[in-house]
C-alpha positions as CSV (number, residue, x, y, z in Angstrom):
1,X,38.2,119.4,138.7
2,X,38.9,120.7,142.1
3,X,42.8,121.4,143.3
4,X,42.4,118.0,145.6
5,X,41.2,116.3,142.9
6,X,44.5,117.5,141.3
7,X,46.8,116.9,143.6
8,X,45.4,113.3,143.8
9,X,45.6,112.8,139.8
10,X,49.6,113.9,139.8
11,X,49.9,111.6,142.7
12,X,48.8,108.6,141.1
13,X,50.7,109.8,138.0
14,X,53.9,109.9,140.5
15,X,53.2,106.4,141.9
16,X,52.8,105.0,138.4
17,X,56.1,106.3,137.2
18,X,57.6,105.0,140.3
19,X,56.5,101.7,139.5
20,X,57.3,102.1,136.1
21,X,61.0,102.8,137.0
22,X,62.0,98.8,137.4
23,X,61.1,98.1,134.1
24,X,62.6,101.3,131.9
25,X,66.0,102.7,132.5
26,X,65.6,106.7,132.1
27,X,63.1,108.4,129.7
28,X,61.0,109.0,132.9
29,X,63.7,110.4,135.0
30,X,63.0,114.1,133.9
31,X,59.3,113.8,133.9
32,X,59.8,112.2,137.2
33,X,61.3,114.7,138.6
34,X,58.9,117.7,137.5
35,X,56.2,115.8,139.0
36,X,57.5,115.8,141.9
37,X,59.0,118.8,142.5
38,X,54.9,120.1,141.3
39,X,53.3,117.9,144.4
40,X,56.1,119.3,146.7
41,X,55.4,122.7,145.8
42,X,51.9,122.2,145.9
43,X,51.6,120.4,149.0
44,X,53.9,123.1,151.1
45,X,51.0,125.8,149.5
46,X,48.2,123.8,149.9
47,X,48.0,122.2,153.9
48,X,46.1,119.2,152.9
49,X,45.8,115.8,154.8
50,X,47.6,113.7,152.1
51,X,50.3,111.2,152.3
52,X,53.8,112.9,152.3
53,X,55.5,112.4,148.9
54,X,58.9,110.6,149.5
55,X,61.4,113.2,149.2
56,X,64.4,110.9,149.7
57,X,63.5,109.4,146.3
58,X,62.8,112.7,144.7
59,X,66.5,113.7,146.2
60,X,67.8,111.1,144.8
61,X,67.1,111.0,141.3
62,X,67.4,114.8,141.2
63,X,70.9,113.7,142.3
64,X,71.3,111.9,139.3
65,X,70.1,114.3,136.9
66,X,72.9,116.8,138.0
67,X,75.2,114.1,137.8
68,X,74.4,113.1,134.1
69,X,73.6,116.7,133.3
70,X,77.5,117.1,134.7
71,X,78.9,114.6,132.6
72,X,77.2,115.9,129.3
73,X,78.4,119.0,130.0
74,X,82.0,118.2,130.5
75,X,82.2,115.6,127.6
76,X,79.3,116.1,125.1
77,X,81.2,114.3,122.5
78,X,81.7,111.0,124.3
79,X,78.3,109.3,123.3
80,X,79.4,105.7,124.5
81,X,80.7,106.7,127.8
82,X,77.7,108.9,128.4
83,X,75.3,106.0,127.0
84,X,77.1,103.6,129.8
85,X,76.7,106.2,132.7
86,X,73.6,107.1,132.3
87,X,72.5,102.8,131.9
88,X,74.0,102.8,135.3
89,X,73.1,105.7,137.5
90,X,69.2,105.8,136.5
91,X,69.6,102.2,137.6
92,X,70.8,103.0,141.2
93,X,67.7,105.4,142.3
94,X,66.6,102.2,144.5
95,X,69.6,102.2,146.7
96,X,69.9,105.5,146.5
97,X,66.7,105.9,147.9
98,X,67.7,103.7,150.7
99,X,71.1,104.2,151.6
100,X,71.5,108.3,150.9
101,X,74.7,108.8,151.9
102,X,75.8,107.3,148.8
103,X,74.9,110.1,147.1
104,X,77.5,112.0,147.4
105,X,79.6,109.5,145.8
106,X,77.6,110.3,142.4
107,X,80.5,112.8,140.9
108,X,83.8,111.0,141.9
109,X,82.2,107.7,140.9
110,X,82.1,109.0,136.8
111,X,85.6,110.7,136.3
112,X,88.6,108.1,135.8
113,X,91.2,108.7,138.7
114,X,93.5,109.1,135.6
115,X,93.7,109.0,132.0
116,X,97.1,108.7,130.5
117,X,97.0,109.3,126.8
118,X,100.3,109.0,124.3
119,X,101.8,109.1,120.7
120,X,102.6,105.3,119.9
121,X,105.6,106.0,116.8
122,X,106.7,102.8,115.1
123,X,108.3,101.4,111.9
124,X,106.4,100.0,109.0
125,X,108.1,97.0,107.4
126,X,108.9,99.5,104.7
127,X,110.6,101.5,106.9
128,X,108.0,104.4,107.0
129,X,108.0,105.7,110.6
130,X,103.7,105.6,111.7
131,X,102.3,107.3,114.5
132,X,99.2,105.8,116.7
133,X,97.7,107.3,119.8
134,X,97.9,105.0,123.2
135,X,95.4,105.6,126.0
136,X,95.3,104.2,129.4
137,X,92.0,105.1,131.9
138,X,92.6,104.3,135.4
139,X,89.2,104.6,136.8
140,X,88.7,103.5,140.4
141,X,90.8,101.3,142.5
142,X,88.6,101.5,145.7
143,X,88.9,97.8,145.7
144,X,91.9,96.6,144.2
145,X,95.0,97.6,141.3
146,X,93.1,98.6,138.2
147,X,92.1,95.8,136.3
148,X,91.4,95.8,132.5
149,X,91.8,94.8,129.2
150,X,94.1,96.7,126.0
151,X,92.2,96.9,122.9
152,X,93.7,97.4,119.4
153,X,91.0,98.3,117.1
154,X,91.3,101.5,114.4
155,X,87.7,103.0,116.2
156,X,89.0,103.1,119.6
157,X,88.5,106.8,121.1
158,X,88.6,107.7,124.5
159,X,85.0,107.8,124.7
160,X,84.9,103.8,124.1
161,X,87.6,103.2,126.7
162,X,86.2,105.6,129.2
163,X,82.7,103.6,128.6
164,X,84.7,100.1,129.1
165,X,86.6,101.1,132.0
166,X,83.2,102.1,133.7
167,X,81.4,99.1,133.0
168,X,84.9,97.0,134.3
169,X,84.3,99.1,137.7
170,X,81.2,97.2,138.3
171,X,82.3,93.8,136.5
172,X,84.8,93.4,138.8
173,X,83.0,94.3,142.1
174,X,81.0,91.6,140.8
175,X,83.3,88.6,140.6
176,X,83.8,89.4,144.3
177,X,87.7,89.3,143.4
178,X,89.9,92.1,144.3
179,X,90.2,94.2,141.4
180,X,89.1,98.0,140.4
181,X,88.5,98.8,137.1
182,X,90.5,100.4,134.0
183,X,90.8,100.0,130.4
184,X,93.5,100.9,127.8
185,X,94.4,100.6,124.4
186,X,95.0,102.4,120.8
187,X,93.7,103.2,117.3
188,X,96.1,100.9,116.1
189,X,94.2,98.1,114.3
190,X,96.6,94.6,113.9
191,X,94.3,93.5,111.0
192,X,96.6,93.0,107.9
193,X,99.7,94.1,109.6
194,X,103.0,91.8,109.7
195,X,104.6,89.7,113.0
196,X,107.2,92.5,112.5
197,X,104.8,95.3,112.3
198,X,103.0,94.3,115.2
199,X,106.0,93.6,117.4
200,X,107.3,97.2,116.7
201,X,104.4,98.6,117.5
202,X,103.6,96.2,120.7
203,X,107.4,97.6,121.9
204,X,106.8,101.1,121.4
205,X,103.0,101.0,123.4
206,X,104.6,99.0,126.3
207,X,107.8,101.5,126.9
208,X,105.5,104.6,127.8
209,X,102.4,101.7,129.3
210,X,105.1,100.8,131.4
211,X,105.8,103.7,133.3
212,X,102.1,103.3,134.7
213,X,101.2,99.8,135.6
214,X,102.8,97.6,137.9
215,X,101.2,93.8,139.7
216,X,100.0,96.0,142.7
217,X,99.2,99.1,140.4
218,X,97.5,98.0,136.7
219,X,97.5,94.7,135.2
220,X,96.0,95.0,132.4
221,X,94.9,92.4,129.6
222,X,94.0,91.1,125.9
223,X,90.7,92.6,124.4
224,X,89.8,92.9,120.9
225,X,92.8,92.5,118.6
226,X,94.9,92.0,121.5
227,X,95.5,88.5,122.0
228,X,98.3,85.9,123.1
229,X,101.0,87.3,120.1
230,X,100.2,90.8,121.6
231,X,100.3,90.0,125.0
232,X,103.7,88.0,124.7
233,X,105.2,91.2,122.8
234,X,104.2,93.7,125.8
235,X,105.6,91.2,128.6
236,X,108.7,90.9,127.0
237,X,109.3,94.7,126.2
238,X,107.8,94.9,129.9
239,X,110.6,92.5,131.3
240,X,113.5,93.9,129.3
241,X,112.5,98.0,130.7
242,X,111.9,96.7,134.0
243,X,114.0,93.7,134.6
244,X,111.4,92.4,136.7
245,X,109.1,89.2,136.3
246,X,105.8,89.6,137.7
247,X,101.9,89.3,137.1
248,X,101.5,92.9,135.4
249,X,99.5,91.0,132.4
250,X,97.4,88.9,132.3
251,X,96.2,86.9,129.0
252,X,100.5,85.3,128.9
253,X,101.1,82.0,127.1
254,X,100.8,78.7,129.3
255,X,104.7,78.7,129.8
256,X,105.2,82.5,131.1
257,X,102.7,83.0,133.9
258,X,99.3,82.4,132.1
259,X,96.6,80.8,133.5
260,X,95.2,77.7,131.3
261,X,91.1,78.3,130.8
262,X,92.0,82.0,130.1
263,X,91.6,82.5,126.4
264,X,88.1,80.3,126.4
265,X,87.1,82.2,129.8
266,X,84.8,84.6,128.5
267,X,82.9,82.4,126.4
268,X,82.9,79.8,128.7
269,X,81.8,82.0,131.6
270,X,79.0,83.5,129.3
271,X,77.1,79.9,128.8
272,X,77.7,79.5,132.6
273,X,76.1,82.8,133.1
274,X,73.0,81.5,130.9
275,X,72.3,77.9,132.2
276,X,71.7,80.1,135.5
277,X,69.1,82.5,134.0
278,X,67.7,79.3,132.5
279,X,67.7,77.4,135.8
280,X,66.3,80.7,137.8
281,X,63.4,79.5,135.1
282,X,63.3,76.2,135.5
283,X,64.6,75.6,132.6
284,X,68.3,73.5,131.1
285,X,70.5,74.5,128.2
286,X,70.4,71.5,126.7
287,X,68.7,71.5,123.1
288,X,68.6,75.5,123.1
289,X,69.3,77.1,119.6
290,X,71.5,80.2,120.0
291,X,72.1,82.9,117.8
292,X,75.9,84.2,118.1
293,X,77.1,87.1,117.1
294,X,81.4,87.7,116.5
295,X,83.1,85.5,115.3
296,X,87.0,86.0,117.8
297,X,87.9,84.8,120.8
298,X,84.5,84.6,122.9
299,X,82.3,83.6,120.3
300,X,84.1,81.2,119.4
301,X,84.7,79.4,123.1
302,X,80.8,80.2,123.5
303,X,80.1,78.2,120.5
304,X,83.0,75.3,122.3
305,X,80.6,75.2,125.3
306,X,77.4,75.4,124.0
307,X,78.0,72.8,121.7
308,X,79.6,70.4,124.8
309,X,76.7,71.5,127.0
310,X,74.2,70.3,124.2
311,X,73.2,73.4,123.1
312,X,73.0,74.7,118.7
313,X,74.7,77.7,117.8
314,X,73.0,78.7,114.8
315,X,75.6,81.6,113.6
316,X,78.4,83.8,113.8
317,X,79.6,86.8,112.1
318,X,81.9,89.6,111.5
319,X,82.0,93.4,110.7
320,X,81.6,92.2,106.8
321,X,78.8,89.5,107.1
322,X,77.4,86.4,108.5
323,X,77.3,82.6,108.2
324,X,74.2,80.7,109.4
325,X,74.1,77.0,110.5
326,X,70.3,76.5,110.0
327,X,70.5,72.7,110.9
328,X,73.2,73.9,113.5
329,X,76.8,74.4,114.0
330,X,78.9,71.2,113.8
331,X,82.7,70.7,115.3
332,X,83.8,71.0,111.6
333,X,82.2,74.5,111.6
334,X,84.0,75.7,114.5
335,X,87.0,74.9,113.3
336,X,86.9,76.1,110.2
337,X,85.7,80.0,112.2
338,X,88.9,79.3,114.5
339,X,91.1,78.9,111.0
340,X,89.9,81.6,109.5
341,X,89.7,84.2,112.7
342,X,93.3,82.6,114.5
343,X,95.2,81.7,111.8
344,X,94.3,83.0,108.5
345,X,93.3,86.6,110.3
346,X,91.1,87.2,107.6
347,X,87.4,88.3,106.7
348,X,84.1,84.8,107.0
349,X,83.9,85.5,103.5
350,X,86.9,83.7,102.5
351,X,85.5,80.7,104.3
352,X,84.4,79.2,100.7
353,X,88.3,79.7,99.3
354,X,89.8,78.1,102.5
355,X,87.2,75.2,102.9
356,X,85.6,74.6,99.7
357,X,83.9,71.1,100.9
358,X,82.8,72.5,103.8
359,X,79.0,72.2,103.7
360,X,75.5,73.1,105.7
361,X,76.3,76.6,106.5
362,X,75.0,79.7,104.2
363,X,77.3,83.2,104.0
364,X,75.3,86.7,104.0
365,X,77.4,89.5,103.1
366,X,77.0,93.0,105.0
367,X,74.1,92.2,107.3
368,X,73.8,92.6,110.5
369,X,73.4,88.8,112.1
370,X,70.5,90.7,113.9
371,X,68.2,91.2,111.0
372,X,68.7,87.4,110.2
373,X,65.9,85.3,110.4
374,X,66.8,82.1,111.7
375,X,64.4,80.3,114.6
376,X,66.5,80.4,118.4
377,X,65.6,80.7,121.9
378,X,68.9,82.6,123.1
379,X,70.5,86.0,121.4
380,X,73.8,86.0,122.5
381,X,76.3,89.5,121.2
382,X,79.6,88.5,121.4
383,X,80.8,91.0,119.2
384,X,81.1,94.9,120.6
385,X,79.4,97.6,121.8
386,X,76.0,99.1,119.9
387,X,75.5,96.1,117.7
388,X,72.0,95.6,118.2
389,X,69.3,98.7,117.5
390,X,65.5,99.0,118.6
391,X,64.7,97.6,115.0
392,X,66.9,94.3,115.3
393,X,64.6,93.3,118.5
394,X,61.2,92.4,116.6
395,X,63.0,90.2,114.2
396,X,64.7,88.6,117.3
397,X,61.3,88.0,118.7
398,X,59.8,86.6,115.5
399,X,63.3,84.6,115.7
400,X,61.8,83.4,119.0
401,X,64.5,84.5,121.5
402,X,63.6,84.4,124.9
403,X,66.9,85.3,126.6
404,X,69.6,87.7,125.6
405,X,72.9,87.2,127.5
406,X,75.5,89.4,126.4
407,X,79.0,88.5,125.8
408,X,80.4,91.8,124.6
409,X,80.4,94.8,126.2
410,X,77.2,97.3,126.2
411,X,76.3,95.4,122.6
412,X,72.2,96.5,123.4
413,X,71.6,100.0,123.0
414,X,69.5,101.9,125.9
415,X,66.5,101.9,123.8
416,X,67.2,98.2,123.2
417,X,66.9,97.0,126.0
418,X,63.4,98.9,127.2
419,X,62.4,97.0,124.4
420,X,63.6,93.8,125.9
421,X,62.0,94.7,129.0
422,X,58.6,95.6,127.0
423,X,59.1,92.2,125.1
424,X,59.6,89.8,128.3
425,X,62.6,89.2,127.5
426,X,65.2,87.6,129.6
427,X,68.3,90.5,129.7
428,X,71.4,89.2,131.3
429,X,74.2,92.4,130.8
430,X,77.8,92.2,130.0
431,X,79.0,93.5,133.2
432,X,77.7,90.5,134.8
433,X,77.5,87.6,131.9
434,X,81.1,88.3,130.1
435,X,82.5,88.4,133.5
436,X,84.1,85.2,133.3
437,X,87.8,86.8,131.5
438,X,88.4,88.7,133.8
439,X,87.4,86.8,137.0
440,X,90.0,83.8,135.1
441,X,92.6,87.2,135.0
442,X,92.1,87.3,138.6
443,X,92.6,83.9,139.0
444,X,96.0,84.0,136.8
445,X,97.0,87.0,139.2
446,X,96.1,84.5,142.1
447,X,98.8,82.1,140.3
448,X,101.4,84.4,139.7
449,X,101.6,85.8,143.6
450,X,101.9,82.5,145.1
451,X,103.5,80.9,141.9
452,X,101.8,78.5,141.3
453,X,99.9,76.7,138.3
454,X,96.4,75.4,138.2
455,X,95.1,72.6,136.9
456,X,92.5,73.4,133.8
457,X,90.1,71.2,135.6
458,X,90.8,73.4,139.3
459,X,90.3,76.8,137.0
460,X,87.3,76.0,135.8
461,X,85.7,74.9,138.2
462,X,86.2,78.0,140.4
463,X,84.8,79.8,137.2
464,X,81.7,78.1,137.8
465,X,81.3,78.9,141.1
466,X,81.9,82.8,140.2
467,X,79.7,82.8,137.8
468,X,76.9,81.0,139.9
469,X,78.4,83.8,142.7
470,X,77.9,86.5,140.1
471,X,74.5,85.5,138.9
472,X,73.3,84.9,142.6
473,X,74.3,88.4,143.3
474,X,72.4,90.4,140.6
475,X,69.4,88.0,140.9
476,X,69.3,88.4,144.8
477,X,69.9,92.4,144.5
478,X,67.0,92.5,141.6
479,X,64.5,90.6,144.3
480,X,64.9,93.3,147.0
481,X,64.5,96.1,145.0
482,X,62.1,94.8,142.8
483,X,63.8,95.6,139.8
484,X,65.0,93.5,136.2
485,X,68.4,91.1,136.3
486,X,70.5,94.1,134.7
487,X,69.4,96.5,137.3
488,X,70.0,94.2,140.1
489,X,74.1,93.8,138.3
490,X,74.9,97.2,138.7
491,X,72.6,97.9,142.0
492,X,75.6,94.4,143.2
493,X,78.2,96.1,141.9
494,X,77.8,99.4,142.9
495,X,77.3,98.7,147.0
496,X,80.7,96.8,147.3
497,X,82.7,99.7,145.5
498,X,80.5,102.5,147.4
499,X,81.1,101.2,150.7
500,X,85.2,101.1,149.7
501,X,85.2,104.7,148.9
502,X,82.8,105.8,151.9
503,X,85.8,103.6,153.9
504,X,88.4,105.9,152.8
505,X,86.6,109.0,153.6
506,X,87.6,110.6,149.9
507,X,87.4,109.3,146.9
């Protein structure tokens, strides 16, 4: 083969791979590269008459690289947040490409503005004094106060809540709203603790969180095992330290400051999110069978509205097990889930010893509700992050699932969703489908400036009309770069917070 003959071969290789890039995240990014640094060397030895290689593209994704090589190097042990930067940034090399002087941005735009981390000590109701860790990550506010949500949960890390204050950077762009992006929270887990115990601890968090948040500073909000009891302990401590009333949560009960629609916001927002993938497709919810994953706060409001929408949830679950609805999910079900999960605060499994006549459901202990086999059209992970794995996705397709919206946070692995991709399946990502909570946050923010209340009727609605705005906005950015719907989300999200820190001329 002659050296032209060469050049030509690495050349096509290079404009497959570019091609290629839409529909994979990153395992070509390195091979990418080394191509293309080989024709550029080649072509500056060998003077031949061949189309010039773009260089802006081969700029930009070396740009990348270094950035992602940087945050490996700096955190190794932070798998989720590296997972979530490098799902975003191999994502951006289209408008990169195009618009170069973001670039520079790259660095500033994956280290938190702050991270505040703290000893939480409280009482036991035996009167043992216990120690928990606190965290706080402030991560850009180049459009608005941080905005995010506190999450109580024994796994949390810093990793986790460095990951989930990313992805709220670029949830919040979306919703058009004027928030930046932060997430908090502690390795306390609520599970199987006492009103008392809870309270205590609640206190204690809020009198060093409350040295660092304020309505025009954080307002942060409920997450998993956070919820209205939580949020109503904080506020109060909050009050009491600061003898001030104002919107620095959001999540509050209906009769100090919250917004109505809040708790089933997520959920609701998520089904929103999906009838417009489904209508993009020409097709309607109604009659859909989806699988459901979690079994707290936005599963169960998904379930709510797919049920009223005329959709079948066909399952839920929890970290112990699952319970399938093969004829589908009745109003009896549901209620039984919001019993168990609200009230009880206990494990599916006891749904048998609670509700012993409850029928046309079947329990599978420690499964993942991805390996079940059950027919559906729509996978929907409301449950957390890295819940479904490469090998979950041929059972899903064997399920029949043409869609996968996600209602938790990063629940598809990277490798998952190639496979999505590779399957023709219909990806909608958390960052813009679970958007819905905290656009409604927004909203109660909205309400507590102007004090005023809402109408459930007035609050939903405009939570339609941001999630048609959000859906809009990925689908339109995913046309003109030619890329998938979770591409064209962060590629949305990015430009609107990019342009705020090019504004202030550092970021």
């Amino acid at each position: 083969m002659s050296l032209h003959h060469a050049f030509l071969t690495l050349k096509y290789c290079y404009l497959y791979i570019n091609k290629s890039w839409s529909g994979s995240s990153y395992p070509h990014l390195s091979l990418h590269i080394i191509v293309l640094q080989f024709l550029k060397d080649f072509d500056n030895k060998n003077p031949l008459k061949i189309e010039a290689v773009n260089l802006t593209s081969h700029l930009s994704m070396e740009a990348v690289q270094k950035t992602l090589e940087l945050v490996r190097a700096r955190d190794p042990d932070q798998k989720e947040f590296i997972q979530a930067v490098t799902e975003v940034l191999t994502s951006l090399v289209p408008i990169l490409e195009k618009e170069p002087k973001y670039v520079k941005l790259l660095p500033a735009l994956v280290e938190p503005e702050r991270v505040i981390m703290f000893r939480v000590p409280w009482v036991n109701d035996k009167g043992e004094m216990m120690v928990n860790r606190g965290f706080r990550v402030q991560f850009n506010s180049a459009i608005g106060p941080y905005k995010g949500g506190c999450r109580f949960r024994g796994n949390v890390n810093l990793s986790i809540l460095k990951f989930l204050g990313f992805e709220q950077v670029f949830k919040n762009s979306l919703t058009t709203l004027p928030m930046g992006g932060g997430k908090g929270g502690s390795d306390f887990d609520p599970a199987g603790k006492s009103d008392g115990e809870v309270m205590r601890f609640c206190q204690s968090f809020m009198l060093e969180l409350s040295r660092h948040i304020g309505g025009n500073t954080d307002v942060p909000a409920g997450d998993i095992g956070v919820g209205a009891r939580e949020i109503g302990y904080m506020f109060g401590q909050y009050k009491r330290i600061k003898n001030v009333f104002e919107g620095v949560l959001t999540g509050k009960g209906i009769p100090y400051g919250g917004s109505l629609i809040r708790p089933e916001a997520t959920g609701y927002g998520l089904v929103y999110f999906v009838t417009e993938m489904l209508r993009a497709r020409g097709e309607e919810i109604k009659g859909k069978r989806a699988m459901v994953s979690g079994s707290g706060n936005v599963s169960q409001y998904c379930c709510q509205k797919l049920m009223q929408l005329g959709a079948i949830p066909v399952s839920v679950s929890d970290s112990h097990g699952a319970i399938l609805f093969k004829d589908g999910m009745t109003k009896e079900h549901l209620d039984a889930v919001m019993h168990i999960k609200n009230v009880a605060r206990t494990e599916l499994k006891k749904i048998a010893e609670l509700f012993p006549h409850l029928k046309g459901y079947e329990y599978i202990d420690g499964k993942s509700i991805w390996a079940c086999e059950i027919p559906c059209e729509l996978g929907l992970p409301c449950a957390t992050q890295n819940e479904i794995f490469p090998e979950h996705v041929p059972v899903m397709v064997k399920n029949g699932v043409k869609l996968v919206a996600e209602g938790a946070n990063m629940p598809s692995t990277n490798e998952t969703i190639e496979l999505y991709m590779k399957e023709n399946i219909y990806y909608g990502p958390g960052k813009a489908a679970n958007a819905g909570g905290v656009s409604v946050s927004g909203l109660e923010m909205t309400q507590n400036s102007v004090r005023l209340a809402w109408s459930s009727e007035k609050v939903d609605k405009k939570l339609k009309e941001i999630m048609h705005a959000i859906f809009e906005a990925a689908h339109e950015a995913s046309e003109q770069y030619g890329v998938p719907l979770y591409q064209g989300a962060n590629l949305a999200g990015f430009k609107r917070v990019a342009e705020a820190m090019l504004a202030y001329g550092c970021c």
